[in-house]
Each structure stands twice: as structure tokens, then as C-alpha cells.
C-alpha positions in Angstrom: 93.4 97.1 140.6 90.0 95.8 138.3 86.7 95.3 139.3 86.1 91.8 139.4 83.5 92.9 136.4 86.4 93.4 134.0 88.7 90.2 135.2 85.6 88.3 134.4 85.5 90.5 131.2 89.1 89.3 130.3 88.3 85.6 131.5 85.5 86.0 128.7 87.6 86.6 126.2 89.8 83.3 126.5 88.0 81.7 123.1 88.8 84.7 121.2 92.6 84.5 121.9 92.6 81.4 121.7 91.5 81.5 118.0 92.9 84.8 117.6 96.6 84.7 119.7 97.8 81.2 119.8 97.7 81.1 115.7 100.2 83.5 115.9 102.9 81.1 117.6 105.3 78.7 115.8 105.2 75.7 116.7 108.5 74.3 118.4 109.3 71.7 115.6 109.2 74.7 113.0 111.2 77.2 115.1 114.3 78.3 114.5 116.7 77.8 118.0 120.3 79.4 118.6 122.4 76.4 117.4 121.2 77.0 114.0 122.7 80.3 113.9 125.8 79.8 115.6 129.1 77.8 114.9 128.2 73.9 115.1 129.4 72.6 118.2 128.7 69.2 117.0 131.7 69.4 114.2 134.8 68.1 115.0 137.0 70.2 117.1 139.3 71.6 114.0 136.1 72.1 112.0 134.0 73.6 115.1 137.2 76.2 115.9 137.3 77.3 112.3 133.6 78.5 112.3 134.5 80.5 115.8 137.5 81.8 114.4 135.7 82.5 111.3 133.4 84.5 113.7 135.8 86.1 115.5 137.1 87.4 112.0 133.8 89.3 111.9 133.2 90.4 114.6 136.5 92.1 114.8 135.6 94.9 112.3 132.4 95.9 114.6 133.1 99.3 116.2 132.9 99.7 120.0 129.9 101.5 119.6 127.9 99.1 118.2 128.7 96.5 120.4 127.6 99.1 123.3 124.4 98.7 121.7 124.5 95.7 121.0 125.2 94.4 124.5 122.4 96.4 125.6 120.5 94.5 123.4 121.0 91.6 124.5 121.1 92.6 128.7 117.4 93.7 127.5 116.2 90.2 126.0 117.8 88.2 129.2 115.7 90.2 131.8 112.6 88.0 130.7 111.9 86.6 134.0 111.0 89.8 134.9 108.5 90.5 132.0 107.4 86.6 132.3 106.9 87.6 136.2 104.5 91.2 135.1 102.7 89.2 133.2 101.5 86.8 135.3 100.2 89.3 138.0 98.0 90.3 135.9 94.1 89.2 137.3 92.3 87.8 134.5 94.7 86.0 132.1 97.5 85.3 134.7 98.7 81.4 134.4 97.0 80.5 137.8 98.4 77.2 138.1 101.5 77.4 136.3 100.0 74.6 133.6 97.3 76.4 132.9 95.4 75.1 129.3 93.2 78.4 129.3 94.1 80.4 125.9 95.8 83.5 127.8 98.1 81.5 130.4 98.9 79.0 127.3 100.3 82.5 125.5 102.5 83.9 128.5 104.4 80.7 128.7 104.9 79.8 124.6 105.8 84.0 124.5 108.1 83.6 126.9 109.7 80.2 125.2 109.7 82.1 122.6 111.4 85.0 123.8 114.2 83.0 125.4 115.8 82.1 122.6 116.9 86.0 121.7 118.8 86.1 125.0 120.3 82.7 124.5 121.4 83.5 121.0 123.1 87.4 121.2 124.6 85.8 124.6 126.4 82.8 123.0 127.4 85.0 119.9 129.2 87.8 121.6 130.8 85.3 124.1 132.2 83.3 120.8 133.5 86.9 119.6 135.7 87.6 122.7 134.5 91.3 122.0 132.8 92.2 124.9 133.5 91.4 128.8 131.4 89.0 129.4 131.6 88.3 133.5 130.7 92.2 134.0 127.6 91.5 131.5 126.8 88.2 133.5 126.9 90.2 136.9 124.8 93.1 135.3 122.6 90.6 133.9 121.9 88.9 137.4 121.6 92.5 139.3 119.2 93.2 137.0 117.0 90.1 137.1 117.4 90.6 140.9 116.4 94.6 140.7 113.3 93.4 139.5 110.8 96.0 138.2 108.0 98.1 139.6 104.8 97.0 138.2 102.3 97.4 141.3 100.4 100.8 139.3 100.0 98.1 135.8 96.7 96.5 134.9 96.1 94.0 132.6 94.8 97.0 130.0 98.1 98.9 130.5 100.5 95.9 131.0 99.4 95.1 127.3 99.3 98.5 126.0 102.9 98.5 127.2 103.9 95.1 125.5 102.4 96.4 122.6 105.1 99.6 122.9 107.8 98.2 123.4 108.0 94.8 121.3 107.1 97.4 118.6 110.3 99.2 119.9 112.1 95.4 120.2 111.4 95.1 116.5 112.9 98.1 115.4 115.8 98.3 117.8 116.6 94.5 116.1 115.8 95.9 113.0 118.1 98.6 112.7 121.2 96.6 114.6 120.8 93.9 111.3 120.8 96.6 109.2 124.3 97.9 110.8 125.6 94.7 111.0 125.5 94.0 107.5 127.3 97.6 106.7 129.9 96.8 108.9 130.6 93.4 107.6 128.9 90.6 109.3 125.9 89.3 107.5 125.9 86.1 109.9 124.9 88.9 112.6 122.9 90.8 110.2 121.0 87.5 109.9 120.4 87.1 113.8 119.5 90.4 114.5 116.9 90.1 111.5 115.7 86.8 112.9 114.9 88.1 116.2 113.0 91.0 114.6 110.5 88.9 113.4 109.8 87.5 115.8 109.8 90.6 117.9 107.0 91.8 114.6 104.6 88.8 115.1 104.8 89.3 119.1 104.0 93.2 118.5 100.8 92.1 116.2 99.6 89.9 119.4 99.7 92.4 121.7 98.2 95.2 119.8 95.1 92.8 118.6 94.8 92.2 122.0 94.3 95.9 122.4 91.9 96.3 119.6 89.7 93.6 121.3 89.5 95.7 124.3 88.5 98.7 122.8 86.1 96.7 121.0 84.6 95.5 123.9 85.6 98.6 126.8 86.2 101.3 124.4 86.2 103.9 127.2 88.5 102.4 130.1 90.9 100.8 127.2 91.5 104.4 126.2 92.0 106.1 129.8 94.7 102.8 129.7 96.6 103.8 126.6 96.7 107.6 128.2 97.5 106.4 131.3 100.3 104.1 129.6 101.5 106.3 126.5 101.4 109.7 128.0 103.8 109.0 130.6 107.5 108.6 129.9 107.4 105.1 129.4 110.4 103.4 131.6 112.1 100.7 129.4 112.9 97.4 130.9 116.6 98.0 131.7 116.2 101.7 132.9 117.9 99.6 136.6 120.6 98.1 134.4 123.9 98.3 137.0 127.7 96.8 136.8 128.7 97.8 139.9 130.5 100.9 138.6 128.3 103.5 136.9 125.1 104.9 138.4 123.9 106.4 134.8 124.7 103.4 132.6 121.2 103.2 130.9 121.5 106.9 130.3 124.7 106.2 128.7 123.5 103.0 126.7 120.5 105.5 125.5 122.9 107.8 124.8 124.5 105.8 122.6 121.8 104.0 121.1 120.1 107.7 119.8 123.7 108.5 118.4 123.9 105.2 116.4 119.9 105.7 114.9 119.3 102.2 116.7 116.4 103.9 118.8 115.9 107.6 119.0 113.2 110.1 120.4 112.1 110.0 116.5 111.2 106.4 116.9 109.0 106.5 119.9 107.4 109.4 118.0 106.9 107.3 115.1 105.5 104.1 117.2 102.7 106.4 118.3 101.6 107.5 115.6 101.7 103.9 114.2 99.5 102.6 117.5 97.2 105.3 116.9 96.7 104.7 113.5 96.4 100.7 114.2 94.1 101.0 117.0 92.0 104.0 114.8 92.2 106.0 118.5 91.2 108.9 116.8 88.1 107.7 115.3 86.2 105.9 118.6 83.5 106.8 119.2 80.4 106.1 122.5 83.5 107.5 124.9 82.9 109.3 128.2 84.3 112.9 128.4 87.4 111.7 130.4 87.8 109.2 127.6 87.4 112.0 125.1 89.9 113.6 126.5 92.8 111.1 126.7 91.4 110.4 123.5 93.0 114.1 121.9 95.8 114.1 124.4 96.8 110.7 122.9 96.5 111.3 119.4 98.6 114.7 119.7 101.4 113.0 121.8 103.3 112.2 118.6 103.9 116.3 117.6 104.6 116.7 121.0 107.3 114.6 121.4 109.1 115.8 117.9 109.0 119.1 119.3 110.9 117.9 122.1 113.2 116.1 119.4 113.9 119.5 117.9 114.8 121.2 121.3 117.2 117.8 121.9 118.9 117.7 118.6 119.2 121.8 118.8 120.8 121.7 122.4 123.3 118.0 120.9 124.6 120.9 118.1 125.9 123.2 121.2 126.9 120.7 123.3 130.7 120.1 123.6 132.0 116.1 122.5 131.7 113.7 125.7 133.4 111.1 126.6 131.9 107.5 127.7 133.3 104.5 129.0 131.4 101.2 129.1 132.8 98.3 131.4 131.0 96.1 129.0 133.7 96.6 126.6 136.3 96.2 129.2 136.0 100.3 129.5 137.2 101.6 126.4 136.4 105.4 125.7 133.8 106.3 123.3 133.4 109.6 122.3 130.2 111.1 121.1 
């Protein structure tokens, strides 16, 4: 919970994002949207069942493992009710009204417009490909949105902290997925994945200014937030991802997603040291001694965790070939 000091502090700083923030948003006019990307259902039928074939023709070269990834992908952009619904607990720039002009509740809804598109778009792609089985993704899809997340120990200082994490993580989970895509063949998916990216880039930047305005103006209790965020093991949005049939299926997906390079313990070691070097953590200065010292326990997380990368990728070496089987992609064996 704040003080009713610091919601008024975050009230305060409405102007700023509002010349700050909302700059960063596209308008809707010069947006991109899904049907740009996607066969053009507005062809006649022969023409509009080429493009889909011509898909389909793509999409079959993409190995299973990638569309394990893939899927995930996607599972992780459709949960945005859930991050829409964190967001506007938050006291002090939650959208009170659900109209709200003020700069902050303005930002939650056009983010979260934004945001819907990269559901919409992977969704309507890998239906089109007829790789993946797509009533067990719907089902996961709703159990997840109905799962809900725990958010009742996140403030407004650590909700963004942990926006700024993970659309960092967004960006170079889409980024790396592009970059497959195009090796294996499909530069039309190369090009979605790439799309989404950016936009998952300009909604990092808003989040971590948003940061560096708080330190600015709370140096001390924005930094016990990013220890308080960063140095625990930060759960991703999907960690209660569920098809019914396999308890451990986001430690599979991860799994899976480490193997592939799409996101890896290297990553989040590399995001770190990125936030730390954005935010200049290791240069503040007029902090409490508590602040001090999440101040050093933040900026030596990143060693920390590729020590634990070493002892992960050591123990991978030993460790016997294991078998994994996705429902997703109608339970095919993967081995890795």
C-alpha cells in the first residue's frame, strides 16, 4: 500500500506524462492493425485462398519447436486483461472512471489498444497455418485469463518497474522469434514478429522513463522498489498457463524457449544490467542506508545470475536428452 503522500506524488506528476508518455503513442490512423499483415480477406475467394495457401506453404517448413515458442508467444500477448486489470489497481494513476482524460489513465487504455493488436495478429496467423491446435490454445487462453494473477504485494513503483522488465523481455523475445523466422523461411512472419517488437521497444522506453521520473523525484523508495522487484525471481505473466493436461507446461514452454535462444537466463542477466545502466542505479546518490543497500545488491544481481547460468548450462551438459510433448501442437514429441 502508499501513503496517501506518494499517490498524491504520482497524481503530481500527470503533466509530466502527459508531455512525456503520451508522445510516445501512435496515433490510431498511423498504426499498423492485423489485416495489414495477414492474407486480405477482402479479395475474392480464389485470390483470398491463394494468400492462405501461400501461408500455409510457409509455415509448413517451421519446426515444432518453434511453434512451441511461438504459441507461447502468443498465449502471453492474449492475457492482457490481466495486465490491463494490474494496472488499474494501482492508487494514483489508475483510470478511476474508466474515461478518465488525466495523462496516466489516458496511457493504460491507448497501451492496452495498443497491445491488443499482438494477440489479435499471432492468433489469426497460426490459425491460417493449421500448424498448431488451436481449440486447446483457445481453452488455455480462457483458463488463463480466468487464473488471473496475484498482484495484491505490487505498488505503483514496482508494478512499473516490472513493466519496464518484462516489455524489455517482450521485445527481445519478438525480436529473436523474427530473427528465426526468417532462417527458417518465412519473412511474412519474420516481418510480424519484427512489428510487434517495436512496439514492444517504444512501450519499454515508457515505462522505464517513468522510472527515471521517480527516482528523480523519490530516489530512495524508487530504489527499495526496483530491489524489491528485481531481486526476486520475477514470475512471468503465463507462469499459470494450463491445458487441462500438464501441470509443468510453463516449465516446459521455458524449457524450450532457453533451448531455442528465444529467452534464456543470459537474457534476464543482460536486461539488468541494461536497467541499471539506463536508470544510472549505481550512481544515485542522497539514499538512506536501506536504499544503499538495495542499491549494491541491485547492481551486482547481473553476475549473480550468470553464475547461476554457468551452474545451469554445466548441469544441461550431464543431463540425459528429455522428451516433451506439447498439446498445443496436437502432442507431438520434442526432444531436447
Amino acid at each position: 500500500m502508499l501513503t496517501p503522500e506518494k499517490v498524491e506524488l504520482l497524481k503530481s506528476l500527470d503533466g509530466w506524462a502527459g508531455e512525456n508518455i503520451l508522445p510516445l503513442l501512435k496515433p490510431v490512423e498511423k498504426s499498423w492493425q492485423p489485416h495489414d499483415l495477414l492474407p486480405d480477406s477482402s479479395l475474392p475467394s480464389d485470390e483470398f485462398v491463394e494468400q492462405v495457401l501461400e501461408l500455409r506453404k510457409r509455415t509448413a517448413e517451421l519446426p515444432d519447436d518453434y511453434l512451441v515458442v511461438l504459441v507461447g508467444d502468443l498465449i502471453t500477448e492474449e492475457a492482457l486483461p490481466t495486465y490491463m486489470s494490474l494496472l488499474n489497481r494501482m492508487e494514483g494513476i489508475k483510470d478511476e472512471t474508466g474515461t478518465n482524460p488525466d495523462a496516466w489513465a489516458v496511457w493504460i487504455r491507448s497501451w492496452t489498444a495498443e497491445e491488443n493488436r499482438h494477440g489479435d495478429l499471432l492468433n489469426k496467423y497460426l490459425y491460417l497455418s493449421g500448424r498448431v491446435n488451436m481449440p486447446m490454445i483457445e481453452r488455455i487462453i480462457q483458463n488463463l485469463i480466468g487464473s488471473g494473477m496475484v498482484t495484491s504485494e505490487i505498488t505503483p513503483y514496482t508494478g512499473l518497474v516490472y513493466a519496464s522488465f518484462q516489455e524489455r523481455a517482450t521485445f527481445i523475445t519478438h525480436g529473436n522469434t523474427a530473427r528465426l523466422a526468417r532462417q527458417r523461411g518465412d519473412p511474412v512472419l519474420a516481418l510480424i514478429c519484427g512489428t510487434i517488437a517495436a512496439d514492444e521497444k517504444r512501450h519499454e522506453n515508457a515505462y522505464q522513463m517513468m522510472v527515471e521520473k521517480l527516482l528523480e523525484v523519490d530516489p530512495t523508495d524508487t530504489m527499495l522498489a526496483i530491489s524489491d522487484m528485481l531481486g526476486q525471481n520475477i514470475t512471468m505473466p503465463v507462469h499459470l498457463m494450463y491445458d487441462g493436461e500438464n501441470p509443468n507446461l510453463f516449465n516446459h514452454f521455458s524449457i524450450v524457449a532457453q533451448k531455442l535462444g528465444i529467452y534464456t537466463i543470459a537474457d534476464c542477466a543482460d536486461i539488468l544490467d541494461f536497467l541499471i545502466e539506463r536508470w544510472k542505479l549505481q550512481k544515485l546518490v542522497g539514499l538512506n542506508s536501506k536504499a544503499h543497500e538495495a542499491q549494491d545488491f541491485v547492481c551486482g544481481l547481473p553476475h549473480k545470475i550468470r553464475k547461476v547460468q554457468e551452474r545451469v548450462e554445466g548441469l544441461a551438459q550431464k543431463k540425459k536428452p528429455q522428451t516433451l510433448r506439447f498439446s498445443w501442437i496436437f502432442n507431438k514429441e520434442l526432444v531436447l
